[in-house]
N, C-alpha and C positions, 0 to 999 in steps of 0.2 A: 448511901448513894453508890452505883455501880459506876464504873468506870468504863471507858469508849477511845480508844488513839486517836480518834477522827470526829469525835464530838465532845466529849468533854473539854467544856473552855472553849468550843470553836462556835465558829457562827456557821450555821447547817442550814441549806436550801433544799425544802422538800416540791417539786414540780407536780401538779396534778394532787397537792393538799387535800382537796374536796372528795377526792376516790375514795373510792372504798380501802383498798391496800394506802393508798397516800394521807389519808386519813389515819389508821390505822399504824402507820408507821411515824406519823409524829405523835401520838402519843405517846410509843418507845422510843423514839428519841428524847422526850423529856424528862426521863429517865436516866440518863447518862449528864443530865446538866448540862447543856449547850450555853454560850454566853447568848448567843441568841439563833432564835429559830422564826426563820422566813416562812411562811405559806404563799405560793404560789398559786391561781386557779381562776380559770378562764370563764367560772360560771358562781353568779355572787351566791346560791342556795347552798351550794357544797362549801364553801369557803366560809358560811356562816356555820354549817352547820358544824364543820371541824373547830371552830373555835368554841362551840358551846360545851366540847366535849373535853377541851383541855384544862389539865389542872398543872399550871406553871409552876415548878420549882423553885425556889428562892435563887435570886440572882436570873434567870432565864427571861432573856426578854423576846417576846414572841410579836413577829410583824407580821399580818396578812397584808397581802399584794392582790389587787385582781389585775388579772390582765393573762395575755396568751403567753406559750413558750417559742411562738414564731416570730412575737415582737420584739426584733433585733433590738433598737431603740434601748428599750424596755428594760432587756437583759445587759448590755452595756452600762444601764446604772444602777443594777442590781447587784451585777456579782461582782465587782471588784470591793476586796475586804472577807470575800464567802471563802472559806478554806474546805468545804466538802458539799458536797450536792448527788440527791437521791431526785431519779428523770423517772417520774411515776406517770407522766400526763401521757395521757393517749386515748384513743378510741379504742375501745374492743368486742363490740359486737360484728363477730361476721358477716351476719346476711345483710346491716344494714353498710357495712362496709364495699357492699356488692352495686348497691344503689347510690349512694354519695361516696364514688372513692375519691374524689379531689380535694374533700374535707379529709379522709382518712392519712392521703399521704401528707397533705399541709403538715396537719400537726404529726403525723410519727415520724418523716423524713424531713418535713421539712423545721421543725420544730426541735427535733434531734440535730442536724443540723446546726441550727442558729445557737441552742446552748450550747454544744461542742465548739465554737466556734470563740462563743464567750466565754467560756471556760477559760480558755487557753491563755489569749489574753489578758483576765484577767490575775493570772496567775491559781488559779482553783488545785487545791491539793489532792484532790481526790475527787471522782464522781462513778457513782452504778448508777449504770443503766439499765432498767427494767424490761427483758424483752418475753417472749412467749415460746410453746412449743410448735405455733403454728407456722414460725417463721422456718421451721425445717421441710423440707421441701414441699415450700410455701404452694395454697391451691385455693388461695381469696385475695383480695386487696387488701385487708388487715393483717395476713401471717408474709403477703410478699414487703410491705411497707414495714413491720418490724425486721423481714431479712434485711433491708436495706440499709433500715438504720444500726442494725448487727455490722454492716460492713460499714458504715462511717465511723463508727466507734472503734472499730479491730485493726486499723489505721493508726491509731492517736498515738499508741506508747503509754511509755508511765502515767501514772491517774487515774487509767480510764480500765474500766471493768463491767462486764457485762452479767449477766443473770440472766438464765432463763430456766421456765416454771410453767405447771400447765394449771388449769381451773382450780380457784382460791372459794371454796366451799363457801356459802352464805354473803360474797360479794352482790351489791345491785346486779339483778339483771339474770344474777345466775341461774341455778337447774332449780336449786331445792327450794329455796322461797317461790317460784313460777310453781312448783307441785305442791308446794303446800295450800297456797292459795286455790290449787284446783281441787285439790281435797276438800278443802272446806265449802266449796261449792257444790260439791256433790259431784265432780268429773266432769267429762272424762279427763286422766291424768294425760300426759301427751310425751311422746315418745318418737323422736327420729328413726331409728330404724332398730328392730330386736340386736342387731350384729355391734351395732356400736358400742365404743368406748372412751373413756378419756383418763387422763389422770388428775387427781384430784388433792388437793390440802387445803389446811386450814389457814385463813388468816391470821393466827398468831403461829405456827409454822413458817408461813410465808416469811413473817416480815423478823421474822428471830432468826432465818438464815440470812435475809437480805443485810443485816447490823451484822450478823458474824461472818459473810464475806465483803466486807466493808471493811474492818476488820483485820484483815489477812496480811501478812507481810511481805504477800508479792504484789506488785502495784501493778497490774494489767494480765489483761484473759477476758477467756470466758468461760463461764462456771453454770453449773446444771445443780438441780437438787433430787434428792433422794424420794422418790412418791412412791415407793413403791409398785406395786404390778397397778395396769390399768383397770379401771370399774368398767365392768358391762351397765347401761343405762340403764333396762329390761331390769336386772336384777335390783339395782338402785331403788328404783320405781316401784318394786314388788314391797322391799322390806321398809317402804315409807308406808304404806297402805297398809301394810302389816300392825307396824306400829302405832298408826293412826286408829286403828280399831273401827274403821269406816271403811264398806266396802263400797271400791272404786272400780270404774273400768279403764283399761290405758289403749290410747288409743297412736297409731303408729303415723307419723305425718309425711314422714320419707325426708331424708337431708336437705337441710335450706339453703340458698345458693350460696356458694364460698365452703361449704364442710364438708369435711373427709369422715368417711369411715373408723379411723383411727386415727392418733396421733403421736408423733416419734417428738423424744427429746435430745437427739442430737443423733446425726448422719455418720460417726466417727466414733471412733473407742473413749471409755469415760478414766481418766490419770486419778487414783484418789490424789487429798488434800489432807492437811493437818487435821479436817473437820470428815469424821464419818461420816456425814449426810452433804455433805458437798462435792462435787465432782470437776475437774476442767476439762474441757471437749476443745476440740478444733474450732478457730475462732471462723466466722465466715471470710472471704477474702477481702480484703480492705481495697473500699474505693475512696479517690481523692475527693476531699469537699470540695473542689472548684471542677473536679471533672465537669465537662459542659453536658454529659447526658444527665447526670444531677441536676444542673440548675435547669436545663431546661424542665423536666422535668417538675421540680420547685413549681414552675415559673408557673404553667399551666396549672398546676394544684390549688395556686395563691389567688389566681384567677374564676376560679370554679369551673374552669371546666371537665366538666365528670368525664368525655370521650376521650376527651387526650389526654389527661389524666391517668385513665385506665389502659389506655394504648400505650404510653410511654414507660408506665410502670411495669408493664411485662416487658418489655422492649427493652428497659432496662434492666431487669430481674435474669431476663435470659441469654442477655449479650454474653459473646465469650470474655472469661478473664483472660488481661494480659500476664500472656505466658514468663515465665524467666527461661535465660538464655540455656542453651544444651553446654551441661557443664564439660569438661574437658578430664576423661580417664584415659589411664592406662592401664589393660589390664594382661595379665601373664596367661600367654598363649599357653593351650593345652596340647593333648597330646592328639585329641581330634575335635576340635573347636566346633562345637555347637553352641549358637543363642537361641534360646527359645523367645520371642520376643511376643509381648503382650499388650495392649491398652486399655487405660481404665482414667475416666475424666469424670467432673462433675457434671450432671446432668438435670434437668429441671422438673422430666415427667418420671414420679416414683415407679411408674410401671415397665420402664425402662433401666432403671439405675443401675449401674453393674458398682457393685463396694470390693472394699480390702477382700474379705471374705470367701469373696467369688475367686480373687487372686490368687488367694493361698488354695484355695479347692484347689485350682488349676497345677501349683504347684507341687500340692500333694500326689495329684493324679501322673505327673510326670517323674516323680518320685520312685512309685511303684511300678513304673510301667515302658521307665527309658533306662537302659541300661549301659551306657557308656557314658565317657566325660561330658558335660553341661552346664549350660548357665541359664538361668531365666532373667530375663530384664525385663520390667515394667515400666514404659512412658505413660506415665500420670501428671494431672496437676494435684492431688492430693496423696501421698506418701504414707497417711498414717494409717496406722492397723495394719501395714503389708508385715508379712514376714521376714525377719534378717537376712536371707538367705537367697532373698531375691535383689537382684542388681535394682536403682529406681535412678531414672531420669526424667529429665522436663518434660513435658509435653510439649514438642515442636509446633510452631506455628507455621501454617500450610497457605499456599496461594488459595485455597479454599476459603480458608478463613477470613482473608483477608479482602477477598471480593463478595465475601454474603455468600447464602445459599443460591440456588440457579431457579431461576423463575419459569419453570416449563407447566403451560396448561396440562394440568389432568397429571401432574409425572409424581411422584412419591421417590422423589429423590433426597438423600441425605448428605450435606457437607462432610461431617465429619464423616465418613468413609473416604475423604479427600489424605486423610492423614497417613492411611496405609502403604501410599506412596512415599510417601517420603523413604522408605526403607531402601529406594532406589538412589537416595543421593548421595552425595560426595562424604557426607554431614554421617551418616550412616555406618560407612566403613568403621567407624570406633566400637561400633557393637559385635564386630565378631566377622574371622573370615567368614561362617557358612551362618548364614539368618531363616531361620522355621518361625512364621509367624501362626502364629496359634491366637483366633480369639476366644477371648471368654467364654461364648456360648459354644463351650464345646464338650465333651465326653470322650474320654480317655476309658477304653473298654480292658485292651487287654494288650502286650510287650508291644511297640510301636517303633523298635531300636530298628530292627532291616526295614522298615517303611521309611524311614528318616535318611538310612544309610544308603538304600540300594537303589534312588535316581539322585543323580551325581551333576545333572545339566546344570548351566546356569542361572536357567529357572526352571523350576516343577508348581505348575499350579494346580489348584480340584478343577476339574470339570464334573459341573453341575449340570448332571442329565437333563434335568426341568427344563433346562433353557436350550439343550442342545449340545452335542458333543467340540463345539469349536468356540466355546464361550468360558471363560474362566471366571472360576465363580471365587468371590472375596470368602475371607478366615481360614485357609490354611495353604500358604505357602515356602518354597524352601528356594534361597537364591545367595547367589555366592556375592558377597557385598563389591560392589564397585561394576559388575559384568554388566548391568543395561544402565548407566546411570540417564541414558538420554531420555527415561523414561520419566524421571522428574525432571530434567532442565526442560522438555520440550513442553509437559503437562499444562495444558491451559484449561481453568474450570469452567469456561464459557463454552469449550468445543464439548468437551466429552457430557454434557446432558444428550447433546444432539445424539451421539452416538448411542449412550444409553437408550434413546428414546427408540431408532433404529434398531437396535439388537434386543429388544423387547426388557435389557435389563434395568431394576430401580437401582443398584447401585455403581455409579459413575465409576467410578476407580473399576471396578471390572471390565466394563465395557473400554474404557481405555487403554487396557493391561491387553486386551483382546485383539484392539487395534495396533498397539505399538508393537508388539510379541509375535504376534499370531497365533494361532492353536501349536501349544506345546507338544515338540513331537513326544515326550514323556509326559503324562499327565495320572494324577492320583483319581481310580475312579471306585466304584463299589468294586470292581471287581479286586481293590488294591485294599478294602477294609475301611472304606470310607466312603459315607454315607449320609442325607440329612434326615432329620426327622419326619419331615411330611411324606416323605417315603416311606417310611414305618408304618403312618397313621393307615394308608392303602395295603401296603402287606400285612399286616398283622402284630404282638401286640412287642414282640420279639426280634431282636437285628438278628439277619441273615449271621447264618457259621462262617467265621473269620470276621466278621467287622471290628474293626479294632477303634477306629473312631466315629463317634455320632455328636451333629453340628443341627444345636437349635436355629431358631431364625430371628434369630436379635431379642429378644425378649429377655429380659433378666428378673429373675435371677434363673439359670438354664432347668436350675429343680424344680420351679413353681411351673413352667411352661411345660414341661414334662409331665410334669402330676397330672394338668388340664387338659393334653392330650393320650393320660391314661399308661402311660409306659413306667409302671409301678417298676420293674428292673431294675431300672437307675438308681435306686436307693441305694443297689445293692455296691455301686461304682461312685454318685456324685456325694463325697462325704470325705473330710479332712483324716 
């Protein structure tokens, strides 16, 4: 008999027993000799059929339970006595997750919830929580409902540990038994799209890391597993046909609603672990259980409502985290004080995202290409993967934020561009007497020292020809800290849409900076080596002689949007 810290001798609660993986995993549990082992499961087929399957150990006494993991009740006289608990119950088909999301959040949020809650109470020693790779920047009601319940759990502290993992090969429902059955019909085999991919294991992989990070002698996280590189489907598909010795045709049906293209396992750098095939990531950010966008949330789910359901659930997936406060430095003035100042926040649309990555690019790039004393600072809510080298603070919270976005017909205006202002506050002055903001989607070409050094004004902003010579355009300014601070006490996000809408610009904070400033009598213009891209794409494929800076148009990551519009050069520039 093998041995288990967290099962052997203990009484172990498997949730969603009847699953595939939860299935599966109590029969390695019985293995390790539990005094006794609960099956939990909301559907009596699966809960019969997992006990057909088990073969009890001497001493192991084995309970089936039917019933849900939402039933508070239920779990209140379940788990007190349980010293470890594996949260297997869930829904996980996407597209049908698309269609009934108010059953999906029930039980993933709401369901994780209610055991979490029981857990605690009851005193529970330990519990994994079973999550996906879909829940990274989630783009169904199934991979946003496991983010969710990522962040109820990343909250809790000791006990509580997360898992995630992407397609468990030969579970119901999955790819290969759907093609095999189409093989044997004679086709056509079926195929989402030639480009697609996913990652892929076995259910005895699966559930042998899920017991060895169970396992582990840190009591909280969350942990990723080792699947190697992802399977193209196409190719999946070819060498099943192959080995079938039955010729098939595949036919391509295009993504179902809720699936991506691809799939990421974690948004942040992977720390090994004691265990070469385990990894811990950045946990998601911990929301409170009684937060009231949760319950409400819950509440409508419990209810069936599929519209509010699925409205609430973005509503909540996408609301801002609250920030922590701007911590308090002091740092040793130099001998010509420059901050380069940057931002980088979490974001919801992958096609947007700017990461660590892009930071340290930027970092790199001003590396080789500023030659006097400097500091780069990053205001992030996520910190990790940046480079040592770069300063990192909170991300400040902006009257922007705190009144929503601005509701103007037909305007493509953005909140967070409400944040750039801040650089004008009182709150600011700790970053440095002279501040150069520089955002991400930028290109550092070629020495940028006398561009930096030689407008000295209070402020120096770009003007962005497109809009006109008396318009200052947002991502690259220089301002001597504390000289306009009236420009955030006076800032209200309700006026400046108006003015955006007026001055034909979509980002407020420009149009504001335009209004309060004026057109700067010194201003950074191409003829100063700076430049945007969509200027390119009309001249040619090449920046004019002397451009020393080039400014995508928010798109990230600034290299893929570069590629798309052809300006192969930058290879030779955006690179660590």
């Amino acid at each position: 008999m093998s041995r288990h810290p967290h099962v052997t001798g203990k009484v172990v609660l498997v949730t969603g027993a009847g699953g595939s993986i939860g299935s599966a995993l109590c029969e390695r549990l019985l293995l390790f000799a539990p005094q006794r082992l609960i099956l939990l499961n909301l559907t009596e087929n699966g809960l019969v059929q997992t006990q057909r399957h088990l073969h009890s150990s001497a001493g192991t006494v084995v309970q089936s339970v039917l019933g849900s993991v939402t039933d508070e009740a239920l779990l209140a006289r379940l788990l007190p006595g349980v010293n470890t608990v594996v949260h297997a119950a869930a829904h996980k088909h996407v597209p049908l997750g698309e269609s009934c999301p108010a059953a999906f959040v029930s039980t993933i949020v709401g369901g994780t919830r209610a055991l979490c809650l029981a857990a605690r109470r009851a005193g529970v020693q330990r519990i994994v929580v079973i999550s996906t790779d879909k829940a990274v920047h989630p783009a169904s009601v199934m991979g946003a409902s496991k983010f969710m319940a990522e962040r109820l759990v990343s909250g809790l502290g000791a006990g509580f540990l997360t898992v995630r993992f992407g397609n468990v090969l030969g579970t119901s429902g999955s790819v290969l038994p759907l093609w095999r059955e189409q093989i044997a019909a004679g086709g056509p085999i079926t195929v989402t799209d030639p480009a697609c991919t996913r990652y892929f294991m076995s259910v005895d992989d699966a559930c042998t890391l899920i017991l060895e990070t169970l396992a582990f002698s840190v009591d909280h996280g969350t942990f990723v597993f080792d699947m190697g590189e992802p399977r193209n489907l196409m190719a999946m598909a070819e060498e099943l046909i192959a080995e079938s010795g039955q010729p098939c045709v595949i036919q391509t049906t295009g993504l179902r609603p809720g699936e991506k293209l691809t799939e990421e396992l974690t948004e942040g750098p992977r720390t090994a672990t004691t265990h070469s095939r385990i990894f811990a990531v950045p946990a998601a950010p911990p929301i409170a259980q009684d937060d009231p966008a949760i319950l409400r949330l819950i509440g409508v789910a419990h209810q069936a409502d599929d519209d509010a359901a699925r409205t609430r659930l973005w509503q909540v997936v996408t609301a801002p985290v609250e920030r922590p406060k701007m911590p308090t430095r002091v740092w040793k003035p130099k001998t010509e004080p420059v901050t380069f100042v940057t931002w980088k926040w979490r974001g919801n649309d992958p096609q947007r995202q700017f990461l660590s990555e892009h930071v340290n690019v930027l970092a790199a790039m001003l590396q080789r290409h500023y030659h006097a004393p400097y500091q780069l600072a990053c205001l992030t809510d996520d910190p990790v993967g940046l480079d040592g080298s770069i300063e990192v603070y909170a991300l400040p919270e902006t009257k922007g934020d705190r009144l929503g976005p601005p509701r103007q017909g037909g305007s493509k205006l953005f909140p967070s561009c409400y944040r750039r202002l801040w650089l004008f506050s009182e709150e600011a002055r700790e970053l440095g007497v002279r501040l150069v903001l520089l955002d991400i989607d930028c290109i550092i070409l070629e020495d940028i020292t006398a561009l930096i050094q030689g407008k000295t004004a209070g402020f120096v902003g770009w003007c962005d020809v497109s809009f006109g010579w008396s318009k200052i355009a947002g991502g690259f300014w220089a301002l001597t800290a504390g000289s306009h601070v009236e420009v955030w006490e006076r800032f209200d996000p309700r006026i400046s849409p108006a003015l955006a809408e007026e001055a034909g610009h979509q980002g407020s904070d420009q149009a504001w900076l335009s209004y309060m400033l004026h057109p700067p009598k010194q201003a950074w213009t191409s003829k100063d080596g700076v430049i945007k891209i969509n200027w390119l794409q009309k001249s040619g494929r090449h920046p004019p002689e002397g451009i020393k800076i080039v400014f995508t148009i928010g798109t990230a990551p600034p290299w893929d949007y570069a590629m798309q519009v052809g300006h192969r050069w930058i290879a030779d520039h955006y690179h660590l």
